[in-house]
TIRO-2110 file (N, C-alpha, C; in Angstrom, 1 decimal):
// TIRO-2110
0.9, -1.2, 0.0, N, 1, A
0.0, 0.0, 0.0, CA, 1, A
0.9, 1.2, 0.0, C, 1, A
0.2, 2.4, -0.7, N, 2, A
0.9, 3.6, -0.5, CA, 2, A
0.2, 4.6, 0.3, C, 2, A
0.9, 5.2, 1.0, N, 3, A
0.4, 6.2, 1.8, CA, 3, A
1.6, 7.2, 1.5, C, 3, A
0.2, 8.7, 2.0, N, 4, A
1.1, 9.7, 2.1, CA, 4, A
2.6, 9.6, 3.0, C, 4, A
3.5, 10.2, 2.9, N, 5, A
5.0, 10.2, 3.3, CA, 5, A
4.5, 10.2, 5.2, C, 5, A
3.4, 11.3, 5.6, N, 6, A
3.5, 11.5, 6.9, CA, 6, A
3.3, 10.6, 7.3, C, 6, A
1.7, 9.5, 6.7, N, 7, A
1.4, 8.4, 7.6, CA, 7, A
2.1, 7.5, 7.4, C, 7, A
2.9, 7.1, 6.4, N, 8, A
4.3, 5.9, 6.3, CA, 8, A
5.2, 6.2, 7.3, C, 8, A
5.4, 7.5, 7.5, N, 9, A
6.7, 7.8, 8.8, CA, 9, A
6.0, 7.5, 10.0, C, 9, A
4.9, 7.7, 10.3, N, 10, A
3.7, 7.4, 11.4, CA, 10, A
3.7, 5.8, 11.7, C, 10, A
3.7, 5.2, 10.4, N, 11, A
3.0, 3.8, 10.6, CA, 11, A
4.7, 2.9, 11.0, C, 11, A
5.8, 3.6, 10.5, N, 12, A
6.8, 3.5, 10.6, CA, 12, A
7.3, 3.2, 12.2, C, 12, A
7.3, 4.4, 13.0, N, 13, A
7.5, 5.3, 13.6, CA, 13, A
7.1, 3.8, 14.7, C, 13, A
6.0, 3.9, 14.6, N, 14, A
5.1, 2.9, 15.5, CA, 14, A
5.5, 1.5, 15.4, C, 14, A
5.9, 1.0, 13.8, N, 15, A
6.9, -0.3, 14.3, CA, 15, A
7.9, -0.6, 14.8, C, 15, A
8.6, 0.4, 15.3, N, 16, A
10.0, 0.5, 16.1, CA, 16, A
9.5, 0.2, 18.0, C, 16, A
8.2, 0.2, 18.0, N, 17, A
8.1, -0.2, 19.1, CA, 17, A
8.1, -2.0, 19.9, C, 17, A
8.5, -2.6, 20.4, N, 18, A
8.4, -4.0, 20.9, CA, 18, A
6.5, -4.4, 21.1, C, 18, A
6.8, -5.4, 19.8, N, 19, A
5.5, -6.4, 19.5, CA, 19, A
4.7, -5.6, 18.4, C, 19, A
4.9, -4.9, 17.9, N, 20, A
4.0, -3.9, 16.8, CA, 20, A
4.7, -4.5, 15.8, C, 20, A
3.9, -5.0, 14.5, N, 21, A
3.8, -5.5, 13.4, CA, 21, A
3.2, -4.4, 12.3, C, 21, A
3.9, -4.7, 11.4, N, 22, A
3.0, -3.6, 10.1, CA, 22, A
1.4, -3.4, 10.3, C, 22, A
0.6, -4.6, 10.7, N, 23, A
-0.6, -4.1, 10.4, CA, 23, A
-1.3, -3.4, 11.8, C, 23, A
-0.4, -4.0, 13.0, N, 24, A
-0.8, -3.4, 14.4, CA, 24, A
-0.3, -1.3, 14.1, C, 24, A
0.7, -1.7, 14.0, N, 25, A
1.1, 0.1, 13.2, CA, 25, A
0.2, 0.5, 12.7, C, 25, A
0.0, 0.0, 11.5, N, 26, A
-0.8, 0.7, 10.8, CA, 26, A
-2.3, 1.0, 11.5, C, 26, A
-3.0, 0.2, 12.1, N, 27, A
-4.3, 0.5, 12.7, CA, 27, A
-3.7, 1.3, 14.1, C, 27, A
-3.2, 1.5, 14.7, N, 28, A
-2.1, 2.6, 15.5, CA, 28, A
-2.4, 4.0, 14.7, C, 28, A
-1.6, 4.0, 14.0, N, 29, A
-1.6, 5.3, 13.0, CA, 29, A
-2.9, 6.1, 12.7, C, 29, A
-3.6, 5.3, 11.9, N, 30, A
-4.9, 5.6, 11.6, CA, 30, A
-6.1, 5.9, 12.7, C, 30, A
-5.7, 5.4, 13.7, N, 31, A
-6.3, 5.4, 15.1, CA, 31, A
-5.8, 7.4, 15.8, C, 31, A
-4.9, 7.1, 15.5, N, 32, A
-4.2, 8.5, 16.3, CA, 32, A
-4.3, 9.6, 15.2, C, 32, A
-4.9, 9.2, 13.7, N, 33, A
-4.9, 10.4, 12.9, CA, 33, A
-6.7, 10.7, 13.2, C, 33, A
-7.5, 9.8, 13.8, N, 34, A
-8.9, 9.8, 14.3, CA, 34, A
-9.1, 11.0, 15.5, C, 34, A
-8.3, 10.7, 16.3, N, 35, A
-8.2, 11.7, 17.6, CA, 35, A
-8.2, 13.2, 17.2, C, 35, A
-8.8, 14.0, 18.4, N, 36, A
-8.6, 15.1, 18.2, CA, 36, A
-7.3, 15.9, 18.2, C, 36, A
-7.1, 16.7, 17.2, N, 37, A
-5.5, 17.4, 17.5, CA, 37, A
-4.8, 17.6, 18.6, C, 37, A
-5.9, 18.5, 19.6, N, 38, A
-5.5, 18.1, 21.3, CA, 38, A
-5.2, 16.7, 21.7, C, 38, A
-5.7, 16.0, 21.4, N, 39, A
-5.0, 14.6, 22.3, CA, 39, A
-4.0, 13.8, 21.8, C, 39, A
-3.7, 14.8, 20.9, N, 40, A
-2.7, 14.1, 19.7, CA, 40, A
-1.0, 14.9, 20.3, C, 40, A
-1.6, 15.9, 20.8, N, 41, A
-0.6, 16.9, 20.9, CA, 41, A
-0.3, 16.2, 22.5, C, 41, A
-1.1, 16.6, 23.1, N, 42, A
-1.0, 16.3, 24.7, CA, 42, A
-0.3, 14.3, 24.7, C, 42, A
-0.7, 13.5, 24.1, N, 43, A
0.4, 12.4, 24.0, CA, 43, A
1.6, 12.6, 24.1, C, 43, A
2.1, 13.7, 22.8, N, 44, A
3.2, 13.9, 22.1, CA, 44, A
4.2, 14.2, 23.5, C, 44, A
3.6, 15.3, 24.0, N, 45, A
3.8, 16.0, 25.0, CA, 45, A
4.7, 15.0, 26.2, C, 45, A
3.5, 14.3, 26.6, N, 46, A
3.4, 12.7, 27.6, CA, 46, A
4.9, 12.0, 27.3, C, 46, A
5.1, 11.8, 25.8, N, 47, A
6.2, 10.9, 25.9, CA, 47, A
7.6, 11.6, 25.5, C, 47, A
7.5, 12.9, 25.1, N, 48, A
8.7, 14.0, 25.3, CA, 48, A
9.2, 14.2, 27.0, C, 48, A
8.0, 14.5, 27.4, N, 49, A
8.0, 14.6, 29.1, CA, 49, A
8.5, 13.4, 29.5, C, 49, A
8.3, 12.0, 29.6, N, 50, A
8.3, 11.2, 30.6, CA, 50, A
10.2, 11.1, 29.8, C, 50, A
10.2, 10.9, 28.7, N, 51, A
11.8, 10.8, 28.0, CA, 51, A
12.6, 12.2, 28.5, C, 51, A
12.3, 13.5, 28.9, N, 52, A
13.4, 14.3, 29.5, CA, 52, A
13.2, 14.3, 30.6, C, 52, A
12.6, 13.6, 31.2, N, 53, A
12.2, 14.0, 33.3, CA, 53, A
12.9, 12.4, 33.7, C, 53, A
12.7, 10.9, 33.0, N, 54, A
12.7, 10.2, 34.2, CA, 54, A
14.0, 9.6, 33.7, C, 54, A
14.2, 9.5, 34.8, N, 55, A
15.8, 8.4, 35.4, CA, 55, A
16.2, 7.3, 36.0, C, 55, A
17.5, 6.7, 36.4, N, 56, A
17.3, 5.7, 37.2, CA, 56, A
17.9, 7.0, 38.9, C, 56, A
17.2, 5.6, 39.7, N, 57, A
17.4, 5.8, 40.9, CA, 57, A
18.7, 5.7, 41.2, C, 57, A
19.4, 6.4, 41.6, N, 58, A
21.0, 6.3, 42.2, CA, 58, A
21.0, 5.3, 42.9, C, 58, A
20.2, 5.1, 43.8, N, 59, A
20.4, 3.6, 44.5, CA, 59, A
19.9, 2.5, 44.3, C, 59, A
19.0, 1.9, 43.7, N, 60, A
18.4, 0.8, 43.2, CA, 60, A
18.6, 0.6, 41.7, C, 60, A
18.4, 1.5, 41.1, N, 61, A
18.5, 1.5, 39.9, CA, 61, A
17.1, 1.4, 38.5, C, 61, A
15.8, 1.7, 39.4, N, 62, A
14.7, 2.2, 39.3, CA, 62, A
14.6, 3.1, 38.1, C, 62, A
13.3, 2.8, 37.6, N, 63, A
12.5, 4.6, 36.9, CA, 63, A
12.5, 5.7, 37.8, C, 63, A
12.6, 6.5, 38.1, N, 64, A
12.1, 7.3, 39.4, CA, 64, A
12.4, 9.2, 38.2, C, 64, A
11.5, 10.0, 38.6, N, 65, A
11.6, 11.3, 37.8, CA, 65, A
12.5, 12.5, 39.5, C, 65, A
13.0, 11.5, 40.2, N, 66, A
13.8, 12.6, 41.3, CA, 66, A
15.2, 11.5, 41.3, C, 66, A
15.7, 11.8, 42.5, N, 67, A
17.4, 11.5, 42.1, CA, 67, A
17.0, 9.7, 43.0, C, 67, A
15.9, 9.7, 43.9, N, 68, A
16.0, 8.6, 44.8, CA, 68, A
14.5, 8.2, 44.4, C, 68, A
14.0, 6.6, 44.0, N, 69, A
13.1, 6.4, 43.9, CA, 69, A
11.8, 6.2, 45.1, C, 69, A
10.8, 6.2, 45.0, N, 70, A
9.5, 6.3, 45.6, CA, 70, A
10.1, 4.6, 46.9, C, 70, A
10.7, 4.0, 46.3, N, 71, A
10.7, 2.4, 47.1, CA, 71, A
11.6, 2.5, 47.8, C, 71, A
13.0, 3.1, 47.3, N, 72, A
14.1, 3.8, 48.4, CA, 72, A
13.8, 4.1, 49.4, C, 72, A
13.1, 5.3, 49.0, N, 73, A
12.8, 6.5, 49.6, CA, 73, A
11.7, 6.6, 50.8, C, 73, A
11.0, 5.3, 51.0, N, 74, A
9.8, 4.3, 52.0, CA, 74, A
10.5, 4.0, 52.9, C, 74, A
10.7, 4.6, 54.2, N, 75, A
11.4, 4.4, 55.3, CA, 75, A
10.7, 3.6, 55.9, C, 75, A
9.7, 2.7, 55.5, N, 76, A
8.7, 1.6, 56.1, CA, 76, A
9.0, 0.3, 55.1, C, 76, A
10.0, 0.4, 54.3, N, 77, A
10.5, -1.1, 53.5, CA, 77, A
11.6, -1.6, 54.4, C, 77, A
11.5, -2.6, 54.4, N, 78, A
12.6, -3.8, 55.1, CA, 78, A
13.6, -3.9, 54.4, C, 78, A
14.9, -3.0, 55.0, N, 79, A
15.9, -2.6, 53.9, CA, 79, A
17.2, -4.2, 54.3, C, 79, A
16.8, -5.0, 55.2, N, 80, A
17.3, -6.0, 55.0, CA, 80, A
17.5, -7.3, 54.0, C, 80, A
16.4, -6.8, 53.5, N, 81, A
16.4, -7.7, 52.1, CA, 81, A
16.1, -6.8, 51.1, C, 81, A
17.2, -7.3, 49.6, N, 82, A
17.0, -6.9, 48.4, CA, 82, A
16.1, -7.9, 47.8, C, 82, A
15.8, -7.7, 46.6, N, 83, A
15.3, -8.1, 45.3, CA, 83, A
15.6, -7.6, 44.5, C, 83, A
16.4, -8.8, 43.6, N, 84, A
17.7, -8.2, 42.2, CA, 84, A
16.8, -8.5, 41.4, C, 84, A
16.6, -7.9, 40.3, N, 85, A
15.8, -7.9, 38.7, CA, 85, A
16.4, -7.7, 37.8, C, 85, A
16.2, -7.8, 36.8, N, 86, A
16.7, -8.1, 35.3, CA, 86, A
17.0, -6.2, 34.7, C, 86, A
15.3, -5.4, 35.4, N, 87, A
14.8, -4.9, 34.4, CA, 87, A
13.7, -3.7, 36.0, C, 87, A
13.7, -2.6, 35.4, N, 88, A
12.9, -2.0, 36.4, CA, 88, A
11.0, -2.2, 36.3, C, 88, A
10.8, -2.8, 34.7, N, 89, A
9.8, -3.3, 34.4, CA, 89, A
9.2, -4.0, 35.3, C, 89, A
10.6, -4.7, 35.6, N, 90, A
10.1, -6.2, 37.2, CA, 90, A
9.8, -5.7, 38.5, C, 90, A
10.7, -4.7, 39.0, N, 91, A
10.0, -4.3, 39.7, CA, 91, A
8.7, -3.5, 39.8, C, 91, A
7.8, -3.1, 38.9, N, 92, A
6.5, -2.6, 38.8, CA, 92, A
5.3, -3.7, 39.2, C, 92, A
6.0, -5.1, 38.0, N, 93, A
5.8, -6.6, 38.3, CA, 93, A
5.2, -7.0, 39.7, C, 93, A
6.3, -6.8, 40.0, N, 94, A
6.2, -7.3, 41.9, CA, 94, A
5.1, -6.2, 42.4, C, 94, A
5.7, -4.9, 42.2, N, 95, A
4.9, -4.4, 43.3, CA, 95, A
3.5, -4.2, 43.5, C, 95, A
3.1, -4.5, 41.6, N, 96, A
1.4, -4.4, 41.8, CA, 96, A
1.2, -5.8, 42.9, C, 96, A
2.0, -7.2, 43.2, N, 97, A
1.7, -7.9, 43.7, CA, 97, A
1.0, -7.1, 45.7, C, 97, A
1.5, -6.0, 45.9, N, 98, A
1.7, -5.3, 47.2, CA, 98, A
1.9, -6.5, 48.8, C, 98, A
2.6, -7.5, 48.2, N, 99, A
3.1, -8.1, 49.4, CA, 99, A
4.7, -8.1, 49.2, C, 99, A
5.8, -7.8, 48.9, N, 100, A
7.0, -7.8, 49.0, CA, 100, A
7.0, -6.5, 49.7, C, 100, A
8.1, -6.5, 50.7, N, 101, A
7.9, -5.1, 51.4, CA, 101, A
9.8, -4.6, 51.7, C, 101, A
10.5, -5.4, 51.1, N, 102, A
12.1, -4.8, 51.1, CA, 102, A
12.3, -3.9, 49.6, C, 102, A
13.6, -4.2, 49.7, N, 103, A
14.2, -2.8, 48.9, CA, 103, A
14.3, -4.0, 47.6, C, 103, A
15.1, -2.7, 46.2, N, 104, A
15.6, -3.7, 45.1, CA, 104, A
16.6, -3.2, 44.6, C, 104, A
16.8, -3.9, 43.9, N, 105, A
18.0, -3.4, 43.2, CA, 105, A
18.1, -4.2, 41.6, C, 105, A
17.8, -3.0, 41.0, N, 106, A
17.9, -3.2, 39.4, CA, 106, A
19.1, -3.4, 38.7, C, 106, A
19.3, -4.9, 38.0, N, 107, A
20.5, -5.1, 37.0, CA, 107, A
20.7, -4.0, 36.1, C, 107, A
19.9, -4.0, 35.1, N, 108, A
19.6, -3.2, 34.3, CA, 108, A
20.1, -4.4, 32.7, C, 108, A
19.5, -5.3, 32.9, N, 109, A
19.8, -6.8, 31.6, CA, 109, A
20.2, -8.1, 32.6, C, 109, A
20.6, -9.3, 31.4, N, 110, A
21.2, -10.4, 32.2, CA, 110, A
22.5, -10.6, 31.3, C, 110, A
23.0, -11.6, 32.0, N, 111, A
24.3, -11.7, 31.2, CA, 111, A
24.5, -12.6, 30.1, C, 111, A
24.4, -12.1, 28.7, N, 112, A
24.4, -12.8, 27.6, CA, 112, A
25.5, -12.8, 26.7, C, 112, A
26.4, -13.8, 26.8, N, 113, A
28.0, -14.0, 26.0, CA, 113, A
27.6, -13.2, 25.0, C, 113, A
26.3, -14.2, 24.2, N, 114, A
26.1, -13.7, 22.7, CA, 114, A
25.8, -12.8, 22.1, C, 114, A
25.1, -11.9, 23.1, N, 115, A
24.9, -9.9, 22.7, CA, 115, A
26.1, -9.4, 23.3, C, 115, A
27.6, -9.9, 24.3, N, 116, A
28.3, -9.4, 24.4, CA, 116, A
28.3, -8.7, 25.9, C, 116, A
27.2, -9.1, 26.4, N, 117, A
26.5, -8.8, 27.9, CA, 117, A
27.3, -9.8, 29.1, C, 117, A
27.7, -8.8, 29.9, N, 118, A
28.8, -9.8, 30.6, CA, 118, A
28.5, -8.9, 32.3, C, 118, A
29.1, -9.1, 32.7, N, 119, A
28.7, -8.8, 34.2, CA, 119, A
29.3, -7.6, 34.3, C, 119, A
30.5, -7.0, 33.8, N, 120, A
30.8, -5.7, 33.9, CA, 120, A
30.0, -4.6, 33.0, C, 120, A
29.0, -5.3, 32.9, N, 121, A
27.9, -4.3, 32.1, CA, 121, A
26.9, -3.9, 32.5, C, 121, A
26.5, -5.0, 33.2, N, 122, A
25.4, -4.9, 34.6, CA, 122, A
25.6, -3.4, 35.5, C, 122, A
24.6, -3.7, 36.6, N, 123, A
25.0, -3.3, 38.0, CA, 123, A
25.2, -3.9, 39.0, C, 123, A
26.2, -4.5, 38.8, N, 124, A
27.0, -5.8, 39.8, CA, 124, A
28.0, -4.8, 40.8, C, 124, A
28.6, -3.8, 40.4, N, 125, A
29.4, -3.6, 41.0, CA, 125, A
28.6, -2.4, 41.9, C, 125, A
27.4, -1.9, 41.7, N, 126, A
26.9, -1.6, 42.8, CA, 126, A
26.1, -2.1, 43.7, C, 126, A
25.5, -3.3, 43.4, N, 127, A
24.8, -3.8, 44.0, CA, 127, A
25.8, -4.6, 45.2, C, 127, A
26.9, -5.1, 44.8, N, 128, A
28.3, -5.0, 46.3, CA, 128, A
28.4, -4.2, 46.8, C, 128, A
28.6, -2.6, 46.5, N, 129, A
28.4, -2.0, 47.1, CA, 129, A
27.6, -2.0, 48.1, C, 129, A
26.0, -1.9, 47.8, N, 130, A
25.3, -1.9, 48.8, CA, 130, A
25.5, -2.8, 49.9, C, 130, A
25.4, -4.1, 49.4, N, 131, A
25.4, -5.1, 50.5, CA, 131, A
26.8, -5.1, 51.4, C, 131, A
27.8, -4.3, 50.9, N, 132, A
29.2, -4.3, 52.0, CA, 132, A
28.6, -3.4, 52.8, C, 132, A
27.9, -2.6, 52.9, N, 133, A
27.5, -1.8, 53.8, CA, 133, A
26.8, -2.8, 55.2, C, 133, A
26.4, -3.6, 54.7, N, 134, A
26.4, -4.5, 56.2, CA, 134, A
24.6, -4.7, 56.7, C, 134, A
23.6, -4.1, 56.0, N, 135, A
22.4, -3.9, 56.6, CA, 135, A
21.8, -5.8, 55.8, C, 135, A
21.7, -5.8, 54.6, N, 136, A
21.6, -6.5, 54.2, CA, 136, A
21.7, -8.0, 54.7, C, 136, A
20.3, -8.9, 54.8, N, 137, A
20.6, -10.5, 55.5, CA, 137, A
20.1, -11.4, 54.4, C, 137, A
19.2, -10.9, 53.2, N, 138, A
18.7, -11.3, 51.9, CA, 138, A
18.7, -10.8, 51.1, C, 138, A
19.4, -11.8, 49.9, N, 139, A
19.1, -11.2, 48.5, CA, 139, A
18.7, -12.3, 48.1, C, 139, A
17.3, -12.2, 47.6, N, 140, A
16.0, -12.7, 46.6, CA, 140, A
16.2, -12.3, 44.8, C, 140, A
16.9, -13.2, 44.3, N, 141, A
17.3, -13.6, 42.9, CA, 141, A
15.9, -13.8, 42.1, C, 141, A
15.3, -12.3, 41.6, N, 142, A
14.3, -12.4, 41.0, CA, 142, A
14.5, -11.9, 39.0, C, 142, A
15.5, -13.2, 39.1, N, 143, A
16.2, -12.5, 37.4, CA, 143, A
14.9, -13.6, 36.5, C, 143, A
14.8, -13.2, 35.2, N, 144, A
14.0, -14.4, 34.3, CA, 144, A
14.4, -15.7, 34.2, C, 144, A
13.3, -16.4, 34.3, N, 145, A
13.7, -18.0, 33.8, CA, 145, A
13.9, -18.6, 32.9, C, 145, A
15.3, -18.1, 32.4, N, 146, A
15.7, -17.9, 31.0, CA, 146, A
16.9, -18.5, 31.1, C, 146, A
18.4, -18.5, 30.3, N, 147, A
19.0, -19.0, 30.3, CA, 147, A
20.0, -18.1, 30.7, C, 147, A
19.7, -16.9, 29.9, N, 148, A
20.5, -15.7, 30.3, CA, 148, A
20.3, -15.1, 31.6, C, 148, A
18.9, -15.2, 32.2, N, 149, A
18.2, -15.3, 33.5, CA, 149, A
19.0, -16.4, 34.5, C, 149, A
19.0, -17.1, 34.4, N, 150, A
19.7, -18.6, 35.2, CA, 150, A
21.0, -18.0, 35.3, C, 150, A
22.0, -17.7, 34.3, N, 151, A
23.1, -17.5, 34.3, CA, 151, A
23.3, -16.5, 35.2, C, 151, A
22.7, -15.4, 35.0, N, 152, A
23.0, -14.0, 36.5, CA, 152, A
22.6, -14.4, 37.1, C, 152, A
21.2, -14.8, 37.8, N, 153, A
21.2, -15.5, 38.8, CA, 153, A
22.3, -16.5, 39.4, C, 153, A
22.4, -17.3, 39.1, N, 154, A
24.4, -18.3, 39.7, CA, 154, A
24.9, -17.1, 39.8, C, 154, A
25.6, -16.2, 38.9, N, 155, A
26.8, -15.2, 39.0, CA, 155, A
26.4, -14.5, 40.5, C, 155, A
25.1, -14.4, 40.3, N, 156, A
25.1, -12.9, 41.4, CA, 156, A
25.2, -13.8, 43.0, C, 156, A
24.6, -15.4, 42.7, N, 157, A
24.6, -16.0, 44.3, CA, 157, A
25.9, -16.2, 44.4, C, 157, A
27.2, -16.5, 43.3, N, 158, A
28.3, -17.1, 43.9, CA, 158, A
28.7, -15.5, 44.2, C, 158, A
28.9, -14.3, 43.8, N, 159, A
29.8, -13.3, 44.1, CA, 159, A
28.9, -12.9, 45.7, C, 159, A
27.7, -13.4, 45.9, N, 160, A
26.9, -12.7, 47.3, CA, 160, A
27.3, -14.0, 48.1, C, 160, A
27.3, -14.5, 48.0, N, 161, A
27.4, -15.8, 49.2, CA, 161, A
28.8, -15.9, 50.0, C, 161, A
29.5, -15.2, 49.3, N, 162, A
31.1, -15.4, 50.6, CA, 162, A
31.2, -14.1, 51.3, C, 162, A
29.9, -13.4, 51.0, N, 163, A
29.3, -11.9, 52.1, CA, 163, A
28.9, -12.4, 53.5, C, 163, A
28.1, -13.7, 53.0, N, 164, A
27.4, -14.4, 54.5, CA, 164, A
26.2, -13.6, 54.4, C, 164, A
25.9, -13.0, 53.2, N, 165, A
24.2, -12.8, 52.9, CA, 165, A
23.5, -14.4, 52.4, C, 165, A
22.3, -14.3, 53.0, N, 166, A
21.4, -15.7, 52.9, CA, 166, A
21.0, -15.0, 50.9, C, 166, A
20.8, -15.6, 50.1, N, 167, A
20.6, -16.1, 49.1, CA, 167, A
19.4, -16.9, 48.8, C, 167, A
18.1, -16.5, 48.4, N, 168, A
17.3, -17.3, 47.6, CA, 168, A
17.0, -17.0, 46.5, C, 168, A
15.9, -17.8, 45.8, N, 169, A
15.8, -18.1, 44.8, CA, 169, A
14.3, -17.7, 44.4, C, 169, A
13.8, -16.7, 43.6, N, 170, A
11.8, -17.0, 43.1, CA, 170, A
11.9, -18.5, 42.9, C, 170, A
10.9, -18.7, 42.9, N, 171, A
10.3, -20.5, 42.9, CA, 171, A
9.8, -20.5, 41.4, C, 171, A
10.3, -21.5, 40.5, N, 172, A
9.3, -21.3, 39.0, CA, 172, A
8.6, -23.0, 39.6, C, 172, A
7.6, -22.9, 38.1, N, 173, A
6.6, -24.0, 38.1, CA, 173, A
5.6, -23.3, 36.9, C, 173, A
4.4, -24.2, 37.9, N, 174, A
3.6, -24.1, 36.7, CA, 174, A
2.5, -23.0, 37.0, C, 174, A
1.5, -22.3, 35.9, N, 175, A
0.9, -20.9, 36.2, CA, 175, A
-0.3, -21.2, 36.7, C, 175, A
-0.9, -20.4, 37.9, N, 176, A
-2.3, -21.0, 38.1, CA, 176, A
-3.3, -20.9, 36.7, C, 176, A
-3.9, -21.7, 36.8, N, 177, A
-5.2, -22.1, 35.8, CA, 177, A
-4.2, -23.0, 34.4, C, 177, A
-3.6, -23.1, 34.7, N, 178, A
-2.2, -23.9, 33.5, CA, 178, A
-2.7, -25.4, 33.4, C, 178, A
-2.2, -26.0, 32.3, N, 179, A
-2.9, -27.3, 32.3, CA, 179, A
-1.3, -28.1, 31.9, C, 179, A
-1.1, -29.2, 33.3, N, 180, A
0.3, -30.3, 33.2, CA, 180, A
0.6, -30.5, 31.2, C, 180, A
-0.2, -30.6, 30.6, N, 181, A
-0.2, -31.6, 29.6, CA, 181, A
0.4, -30.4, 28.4, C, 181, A
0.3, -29.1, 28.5, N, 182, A
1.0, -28.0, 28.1, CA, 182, A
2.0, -27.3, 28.6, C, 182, A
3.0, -27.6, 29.6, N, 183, A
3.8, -27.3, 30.5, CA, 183, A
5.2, -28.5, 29.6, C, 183, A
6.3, -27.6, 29.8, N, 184, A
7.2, -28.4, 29.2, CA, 184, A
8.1, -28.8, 29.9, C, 184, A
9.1, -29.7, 29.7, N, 185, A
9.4, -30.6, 30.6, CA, 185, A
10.2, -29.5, 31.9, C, 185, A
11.0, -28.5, 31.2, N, 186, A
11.8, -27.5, 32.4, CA, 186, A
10.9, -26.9, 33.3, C, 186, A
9.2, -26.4, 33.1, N, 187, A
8.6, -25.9, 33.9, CA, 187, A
8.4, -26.8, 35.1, C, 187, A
8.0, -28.0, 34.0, N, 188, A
7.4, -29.2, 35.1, CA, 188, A
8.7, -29.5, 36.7, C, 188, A
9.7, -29.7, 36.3, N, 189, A
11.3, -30.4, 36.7, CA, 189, A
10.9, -29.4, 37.6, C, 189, A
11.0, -27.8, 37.2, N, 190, A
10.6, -26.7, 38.4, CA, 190, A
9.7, -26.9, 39.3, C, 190, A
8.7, -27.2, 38.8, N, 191, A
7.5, -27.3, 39.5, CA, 191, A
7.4, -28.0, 40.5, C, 191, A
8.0, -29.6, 40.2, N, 192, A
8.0, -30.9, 40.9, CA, 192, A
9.4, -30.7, 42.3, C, 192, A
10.9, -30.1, 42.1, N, 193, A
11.5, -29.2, 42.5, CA, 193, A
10.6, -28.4, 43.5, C, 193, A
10.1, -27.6, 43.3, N, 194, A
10.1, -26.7, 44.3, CA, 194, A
8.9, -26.8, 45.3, C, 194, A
8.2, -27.7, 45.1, N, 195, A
6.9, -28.4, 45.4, CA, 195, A
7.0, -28.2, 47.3, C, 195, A
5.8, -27.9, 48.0, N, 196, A
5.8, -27.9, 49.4, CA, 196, A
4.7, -28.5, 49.8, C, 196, A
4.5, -28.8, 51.2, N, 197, A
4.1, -29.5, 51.8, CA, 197, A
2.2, -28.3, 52.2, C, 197, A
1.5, -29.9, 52.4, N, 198, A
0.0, -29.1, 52.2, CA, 198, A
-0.3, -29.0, 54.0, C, 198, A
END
C-alpha cells in the first residue's frame, strides 16, 4: 500500500516499538490520525515529558523522575532484604503484587556472551556495594527464567554468598489455571522441584 509520506513515517514510527507488526502500526496510526488534535498533541507531549524528566534511581537502579526512587525512599520497606531484577519493568511486576515489602535493586539486563552482555555491564558492582555496607541478611534472585536469567542469577549468588548474605531463589513452576499436559518438561522439573508441603 501507498500512503502519504507522513502516515508511512507514522506507521513507521510505531513499528520501532516491541511487539508492533505492520498491520498493528498501521491500525495505530490511523487510530491516532482519528483523535482530536488536542489529544494528539497532549500524548506527544506525555512521551517528550516522561523521555526528559525520568531516570534511574541512584540507588536501586529504578524509573524514578527525582534523584532517589519512591521504594528507596519508603522508610517503612525492610531494607534488610533486596530483590535483584533483570529490568525495572520487574520491579513494577512485583509491586502491583503489594506483598513484597524490602528494597531492590535493578540489573539493568542479564548476562548474555552472545549480545556481548557480561557482568561488567550490569550493576553488579553496585549492588556489592550496597550489601558491604552490612544492613543486608537477603538477596532474593528475582532474574528471568531464562538461560540468560539462570546464568545471572548463579553469578550474582556465587559473588553474594562469601558476604554471608542468605541467598534465595523466586520458585518457577507451573501458572495458576495452566494445564500439566501444556507445561514443558523445564517448567514441570521446576514445579515438581520446588513443590511444598499441604
Amino acid at each position: 500500500m501507498f500512503y502519504p509520506e507522513s502516515i508511512a513515517n507514522l506507521i513507521e514510527s510505531f513499528q520501532k516499538l516491541p511487539g508492533v507488526g505492520p498491520k498493528t502500526a498501521q491500525r495505530l496510526a490511523f487510530f491516532v490520525l482519528t483523535l482530536p488534535r488536542e489529544e494528539v498533541v497532549q500524548m506527544a507531549r506525555a512521551m517528550v515529558n516522561a523521555k526528559d524528566k525520568t531516570r534511574y534511581c541512584r540507588i536501586c537502579g529504578n524509573f524514578t523522575d527525582s534523584e532517589v526512587c519512591t521504594v528507596c525512599a519508603d522508610k517503612r520497606r525492610d531494607s534488610s532484604v533486596i530483590c535483584v531484577v533483570q529490568d525495572a519493568r520487574d520491579v513494577m511486576a512485583l509491586e502491583r503484587m503489594r506483598e513484597f515489602k524490602g528494597l531492590y535493586h535493578v540489573l539493568g539486563g542479564a548476562i548474555s556472551p552472545i549480545d556481548g552482555i557480561g557482568p561488567d555491564q550490569l550493576r553488579m558492582r553496585e549492588l556489592l556495594e550496597r550489601l558491604k555496607k552490612g544492613r543486608t541478611q537477603e538477596v532474593i534472585l528475582a532474574t528471568n527464567p531464562t538461560v540468560e536469567g539462570e546464568a545471572t542469577a548463579f553469578y550474582v549468588a556465587r559473588i553474594v554468598k562469601p558476604l554471608g548474605i542468605r541467598v534465595t531463589r523466586l520458585a518457577h513452576g507451573l501458572p495458576v489455571g495452566g494445564d500439566l499436559e501444556y507445561a514443558d518438561e523445564v517448567t514441570l522439573s521446576r514445579a515438581l522441584e520446588g513443590r511444598r508441603e499441604l
